[in-house]
C-alpha positions in Angstrom: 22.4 -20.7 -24.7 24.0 -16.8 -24.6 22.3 -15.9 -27.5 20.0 -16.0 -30.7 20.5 -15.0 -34.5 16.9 -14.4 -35.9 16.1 -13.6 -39.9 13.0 -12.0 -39.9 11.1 -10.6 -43.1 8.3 -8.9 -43.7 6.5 -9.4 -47.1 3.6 -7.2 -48.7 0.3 -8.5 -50.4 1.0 -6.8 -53.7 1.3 -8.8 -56.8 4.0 -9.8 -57.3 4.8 -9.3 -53.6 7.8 -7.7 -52.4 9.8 -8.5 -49.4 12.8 -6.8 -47.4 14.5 -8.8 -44.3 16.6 -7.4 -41.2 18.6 -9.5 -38.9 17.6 -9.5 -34.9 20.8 -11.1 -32.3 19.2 -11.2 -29.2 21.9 -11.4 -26.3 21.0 -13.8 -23.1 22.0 -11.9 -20.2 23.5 -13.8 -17.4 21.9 -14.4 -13.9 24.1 -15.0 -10.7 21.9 -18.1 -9.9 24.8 -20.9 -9.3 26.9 -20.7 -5.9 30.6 -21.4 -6.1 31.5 -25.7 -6.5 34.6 -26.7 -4.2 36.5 -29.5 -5.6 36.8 -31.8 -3.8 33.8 -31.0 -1.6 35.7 -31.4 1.5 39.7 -31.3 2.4 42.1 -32.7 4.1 45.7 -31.8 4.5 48.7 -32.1 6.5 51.7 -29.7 7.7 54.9 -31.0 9.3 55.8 -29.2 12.7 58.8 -26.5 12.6 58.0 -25.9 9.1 58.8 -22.3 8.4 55.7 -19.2 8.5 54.2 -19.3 5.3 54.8 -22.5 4.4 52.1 -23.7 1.8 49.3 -26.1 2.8 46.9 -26.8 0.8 45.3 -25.4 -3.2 41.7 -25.0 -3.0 39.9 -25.6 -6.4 36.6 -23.5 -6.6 34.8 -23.4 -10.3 31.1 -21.6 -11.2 29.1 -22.3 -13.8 28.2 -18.9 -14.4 29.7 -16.7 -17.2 33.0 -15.5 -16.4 31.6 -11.7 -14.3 29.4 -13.7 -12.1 32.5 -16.2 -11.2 35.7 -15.7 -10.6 37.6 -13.9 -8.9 36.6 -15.4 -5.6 36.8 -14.1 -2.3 38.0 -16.3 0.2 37.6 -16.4 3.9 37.8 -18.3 7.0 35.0 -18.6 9.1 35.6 -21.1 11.8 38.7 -22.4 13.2 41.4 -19.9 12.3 40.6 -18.1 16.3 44.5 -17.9 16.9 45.1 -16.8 13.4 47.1 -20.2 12.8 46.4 -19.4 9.0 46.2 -17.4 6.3 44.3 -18.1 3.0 45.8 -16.1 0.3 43.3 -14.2 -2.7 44.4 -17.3 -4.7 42.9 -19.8 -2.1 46.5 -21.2 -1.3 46.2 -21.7 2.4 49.5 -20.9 4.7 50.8 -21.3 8.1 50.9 -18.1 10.2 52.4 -20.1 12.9 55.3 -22.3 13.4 53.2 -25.7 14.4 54.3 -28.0 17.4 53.1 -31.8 17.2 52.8 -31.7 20.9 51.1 -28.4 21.2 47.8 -29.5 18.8 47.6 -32.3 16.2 44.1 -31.4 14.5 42.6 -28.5 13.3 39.3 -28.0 11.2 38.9 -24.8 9.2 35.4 -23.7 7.8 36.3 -21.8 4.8 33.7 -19.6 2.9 34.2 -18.5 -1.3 32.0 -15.9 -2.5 31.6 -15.0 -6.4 31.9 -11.5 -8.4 28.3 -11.8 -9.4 25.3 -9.5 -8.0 24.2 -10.4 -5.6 26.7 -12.5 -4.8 26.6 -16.5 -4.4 28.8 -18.4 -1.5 29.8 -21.8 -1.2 31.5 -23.3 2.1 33.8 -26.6 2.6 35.9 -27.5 5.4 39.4 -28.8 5.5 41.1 -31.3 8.1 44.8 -29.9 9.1 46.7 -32.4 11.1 50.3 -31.6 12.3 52.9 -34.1 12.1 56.4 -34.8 13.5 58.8 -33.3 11.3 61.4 -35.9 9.5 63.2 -38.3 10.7 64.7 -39.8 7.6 67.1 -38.3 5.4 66.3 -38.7 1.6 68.1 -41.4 -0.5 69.2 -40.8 -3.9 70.7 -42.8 -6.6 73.7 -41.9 -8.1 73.6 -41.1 -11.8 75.6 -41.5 -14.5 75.0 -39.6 -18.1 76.6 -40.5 -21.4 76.0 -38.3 -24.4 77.0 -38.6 -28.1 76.4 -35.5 -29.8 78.1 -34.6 -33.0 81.1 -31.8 -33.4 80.1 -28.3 -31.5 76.4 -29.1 -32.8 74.3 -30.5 -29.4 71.3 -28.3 -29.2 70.6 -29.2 -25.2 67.4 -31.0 -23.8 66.5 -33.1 -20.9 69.5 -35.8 -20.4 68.4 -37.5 -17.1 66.1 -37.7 -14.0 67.6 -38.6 -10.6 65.7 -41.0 -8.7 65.3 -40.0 -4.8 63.3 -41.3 -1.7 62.2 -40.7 1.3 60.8 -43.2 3.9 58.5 -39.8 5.8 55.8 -40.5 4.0 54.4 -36.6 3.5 58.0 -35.4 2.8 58.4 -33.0 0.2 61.7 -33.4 -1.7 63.8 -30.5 -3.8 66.4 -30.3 -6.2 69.2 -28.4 -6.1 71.8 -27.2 -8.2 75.1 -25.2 -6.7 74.7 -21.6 -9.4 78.2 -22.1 -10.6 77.0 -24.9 -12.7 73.8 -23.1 -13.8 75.0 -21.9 -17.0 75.6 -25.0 -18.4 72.8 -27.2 -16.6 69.3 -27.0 -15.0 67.4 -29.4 -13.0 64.0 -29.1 -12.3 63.9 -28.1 -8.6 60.2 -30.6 -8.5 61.0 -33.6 -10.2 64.6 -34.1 -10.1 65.1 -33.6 -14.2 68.2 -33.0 -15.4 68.1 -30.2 -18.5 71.5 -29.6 -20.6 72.0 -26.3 -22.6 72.8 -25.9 -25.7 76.9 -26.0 -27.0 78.1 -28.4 -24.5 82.3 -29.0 -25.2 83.6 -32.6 -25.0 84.6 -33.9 -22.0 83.5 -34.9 -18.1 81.0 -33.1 -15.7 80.4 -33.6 -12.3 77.2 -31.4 -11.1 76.9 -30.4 -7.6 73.7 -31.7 -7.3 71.5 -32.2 -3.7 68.2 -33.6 -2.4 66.3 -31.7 0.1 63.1 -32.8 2.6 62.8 -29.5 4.0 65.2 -30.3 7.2 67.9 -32.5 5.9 69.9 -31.8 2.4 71.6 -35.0 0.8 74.5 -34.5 -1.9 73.6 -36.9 -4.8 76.6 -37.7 -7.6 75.7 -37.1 -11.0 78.1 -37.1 -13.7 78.0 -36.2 -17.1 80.0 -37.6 -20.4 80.1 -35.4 -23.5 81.5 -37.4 -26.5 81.7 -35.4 -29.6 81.7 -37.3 -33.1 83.9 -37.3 -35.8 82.6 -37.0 -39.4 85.2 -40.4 -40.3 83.4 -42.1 -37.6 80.4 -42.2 -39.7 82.0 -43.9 -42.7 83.2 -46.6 -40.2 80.7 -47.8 -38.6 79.0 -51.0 -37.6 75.6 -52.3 -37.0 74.8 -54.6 -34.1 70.9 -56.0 -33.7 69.7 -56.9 -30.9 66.7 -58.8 -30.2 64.0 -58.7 -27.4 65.1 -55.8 -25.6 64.2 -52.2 -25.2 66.5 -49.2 -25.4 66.0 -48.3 -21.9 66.6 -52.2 -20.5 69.9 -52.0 -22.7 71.1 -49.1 -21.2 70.0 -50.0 -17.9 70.9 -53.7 -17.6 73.4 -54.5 -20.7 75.4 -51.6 -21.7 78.2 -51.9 -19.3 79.0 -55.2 -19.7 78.4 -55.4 -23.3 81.0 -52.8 -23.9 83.6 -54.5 -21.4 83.0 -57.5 -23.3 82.9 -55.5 -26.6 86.1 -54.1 -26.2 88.0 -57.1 -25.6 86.6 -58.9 -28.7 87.1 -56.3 -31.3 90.2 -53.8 -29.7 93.8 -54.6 -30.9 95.7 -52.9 -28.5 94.3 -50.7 -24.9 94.9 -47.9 -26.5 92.6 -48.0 -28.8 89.0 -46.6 -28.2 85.6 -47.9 -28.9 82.8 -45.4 -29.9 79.1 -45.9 -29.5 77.7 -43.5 -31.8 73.5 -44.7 -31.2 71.2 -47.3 -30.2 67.7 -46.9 -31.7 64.8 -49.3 -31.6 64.5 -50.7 -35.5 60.6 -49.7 -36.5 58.0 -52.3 -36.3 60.0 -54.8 -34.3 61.2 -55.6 -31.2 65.3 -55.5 -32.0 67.3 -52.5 -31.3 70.4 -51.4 -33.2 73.4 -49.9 -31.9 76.2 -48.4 -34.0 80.0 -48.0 -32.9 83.4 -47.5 -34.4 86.7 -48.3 -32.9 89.3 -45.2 -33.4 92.7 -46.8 -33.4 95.6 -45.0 -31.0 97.8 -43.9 -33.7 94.9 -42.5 -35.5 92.4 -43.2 -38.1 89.7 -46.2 -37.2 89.3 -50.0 -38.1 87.5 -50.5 -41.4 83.8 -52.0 -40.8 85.5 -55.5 -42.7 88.0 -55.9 -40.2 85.6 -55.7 -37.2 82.8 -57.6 -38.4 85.3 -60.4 -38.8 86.4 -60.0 -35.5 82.4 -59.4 -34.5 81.8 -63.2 -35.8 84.7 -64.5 -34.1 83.4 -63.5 -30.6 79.9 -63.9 -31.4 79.6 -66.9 -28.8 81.0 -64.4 -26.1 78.8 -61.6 -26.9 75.9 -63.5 -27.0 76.8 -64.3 -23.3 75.8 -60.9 -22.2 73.0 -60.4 -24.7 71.3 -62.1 -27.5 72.6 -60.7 -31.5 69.7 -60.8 -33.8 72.6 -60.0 -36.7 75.9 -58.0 -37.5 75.3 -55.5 -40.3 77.5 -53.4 -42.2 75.6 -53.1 -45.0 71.6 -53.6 -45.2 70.1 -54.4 -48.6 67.3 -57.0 -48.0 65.0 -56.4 -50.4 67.3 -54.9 -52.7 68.1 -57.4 -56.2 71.7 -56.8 -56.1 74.8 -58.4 -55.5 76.4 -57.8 -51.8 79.7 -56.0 -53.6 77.2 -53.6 -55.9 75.2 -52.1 -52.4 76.1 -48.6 -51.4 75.2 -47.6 -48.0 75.1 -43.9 -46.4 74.5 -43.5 -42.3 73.1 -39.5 -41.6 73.1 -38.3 -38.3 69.6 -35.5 -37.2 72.4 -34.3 -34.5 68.6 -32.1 -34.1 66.6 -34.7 -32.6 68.3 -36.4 -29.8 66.6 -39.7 -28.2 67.5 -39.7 -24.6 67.1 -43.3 -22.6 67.2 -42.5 -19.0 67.3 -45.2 -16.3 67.6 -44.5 -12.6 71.8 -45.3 -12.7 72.4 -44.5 -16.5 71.1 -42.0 -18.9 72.4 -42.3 -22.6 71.5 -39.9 -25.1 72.1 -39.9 -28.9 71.5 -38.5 -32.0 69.0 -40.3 -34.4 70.6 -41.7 -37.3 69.3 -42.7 -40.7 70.5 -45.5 -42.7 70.2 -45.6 -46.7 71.4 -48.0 -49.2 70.8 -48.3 -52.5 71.8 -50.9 -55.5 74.9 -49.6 -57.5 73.9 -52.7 -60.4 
């Protein structure tokens, strides 16, 4: 406890007594009286040979249970082990090669490292960490190559996190980074750790292809990634159509279906080549386990197909679609639960072009806009 609030009074023995009261804090004054705690107690670490001077090792993690002038900072040293000044431990307690290591030359060293507190007098704690040296790479790094669709409305896509590229490496204690060539940066990031992709804000319609690589540290592998920017029409909206889908996720659509249910979309409901098919959004329907998806089909010499036409031609093909994947329904316009007639519903479809949902497999990525759907009886 740091510290007590005491009332105190102090009454007379006059009749009727009288009493007057004064408030005493009384402050708990720390003691240096716990040594620094290493977490874990005891390290071990590894370092490939030929990595460059100053290559990074190892984080220690020191924490004291005393009040923040009696803990940190700490002051790190190393006691034992360090005779040919191999290392360095930084005031952070991030230890670094001084040396370029050989495999050949030494595999093992043990440091014995020391912390020491802020506090008077001062408390030390000691742990000792287990460097081996490795052989450096042999493998190059494998990545997947990525493919990115996304469906944003007109001049309106506020930017986000679109993708993640997938990458290996069969050295086990490889360290892999992601690059991006700085022509591209004003458009895209990627997350040099992880391998996320990050879109900016006001991306134009069309096709990307990012200069994207993977890198172990010796060897740097080109990865493909490409990026689709479709940018929706207002008419689209007032022409679309509803497909459920049951039993199955947005990410296992996009990963496992969307190609070939588009291929075999297009030749069901498409009059002529020319024309082009539109999917607007997929998004999981609440409380269930069906997704819907929502496209329109712009015709080449302009305008689009009206929902009527395409549901009929939906219906038709039904048997071939369900091929591919299984159709919970085909909606154009959704009143259950609504006491009207079918010709008396009035449906609206709103797009947050705000609040993007963003599937991401390790091929294909698809992001979209959320989209609302009301409907209300005319009767």
């Amino acid at each position: 406890i740091s510290g007590y609030s005491l009332v105190i009074q102090a009454r007379d023995s006059g009749s009727p007594p009288l009493s007057s009261s004064v408030t005493v804090n009384v402050d708990i004054s720390d003691v240096n009286d716990n040594s620094p705690v290493f977490t874990p107690a005891n390290y071990t670490a590894v370092i490939q040979e030929n990595k460059p001077v100053g290559t990074s090792i190892l984080q220690l993690v020191v924490t004291d249970k005393d009040s923040f002038h009696n803990g940190p900072p700490f002051t790190f040293t190393i006691l034992t082990g360090n005779e040919e000044e191999e290392f360095t431990l930084d005031p952070h307690g991030v230890l670094r090669s001084a040396v370029i290591f050989k495999h050949m030359v030494s595999t093992e060293y043990v440091l014995c490292v020391q912390a020491k507190d802020s506090g008077k007098p001062q408390q030390v704690s000691h742990t000792y960490i287990q460097v081996r040296v490795i052989e450096e790479s042999i493998h190059k790094p494998t990545a997947i190559p990525l493919e990115i669709f996304i469906v944003t409305m007109e001049d309106d896509f506020p930017g986000g996190v679109i993708g993640k590229i997938h990458a290996t490496d069969q050295d086990v204690y490889d360290v892999l980074t992601y690059t991006l060539k700085s022509e591209q940066k004003s458009l895209f990031k990627v997350n040099s750790h992880d391998g996320k992709i990050i879109a900016l804000g006001g991306l134009d319609n069309g096709k990307y292809v990012l200069n994207v690589s993977v890198s172990d540290g010796r060897f740097q592998v080109p990865i493909d990634v490409v990026v689709h920017v479709e940018q929706l029409l207002q008419e689209m909206l007032q022409n679309t159509v509803t497909i459920r889908f049951e039993n199955v996720s947005p990410e296992d659509f996009v990963g496992l279906h969307m190609h070939g249910f588009r291929r075999t979309l297009r030749n069901a409901v498409l009059s002529q080549k020319q024309d082009s098919l539109h999917i607007i959004s997929i998004q999981p329907v609440a409380g269930s386990n069906q997704l819907d998806m929502l496209f329109a089909v712009q015709i080449h010499s302009g305008g689009f197909y009206k929902p009527a036409y395409l549901i009929q031609k939906l219906t038709n093909a039904r048997r071939h679609l369900e091929n591919v994947i299984r159709i919970s329904a085909i909606l154009e316009k959704n009143c259950s639960g609504l006491d009207c007639q079918e010709q008396h519903c009035e449906q609206s479809l709103s797009i947050d072009s705000h609040s993007l949902m963003t599937y991401s497999t390790a091929r294909i990525s698809f992001v979209c806009p959320r989209f609302y759907r009301n409907v209300r009886c005319m009767c």
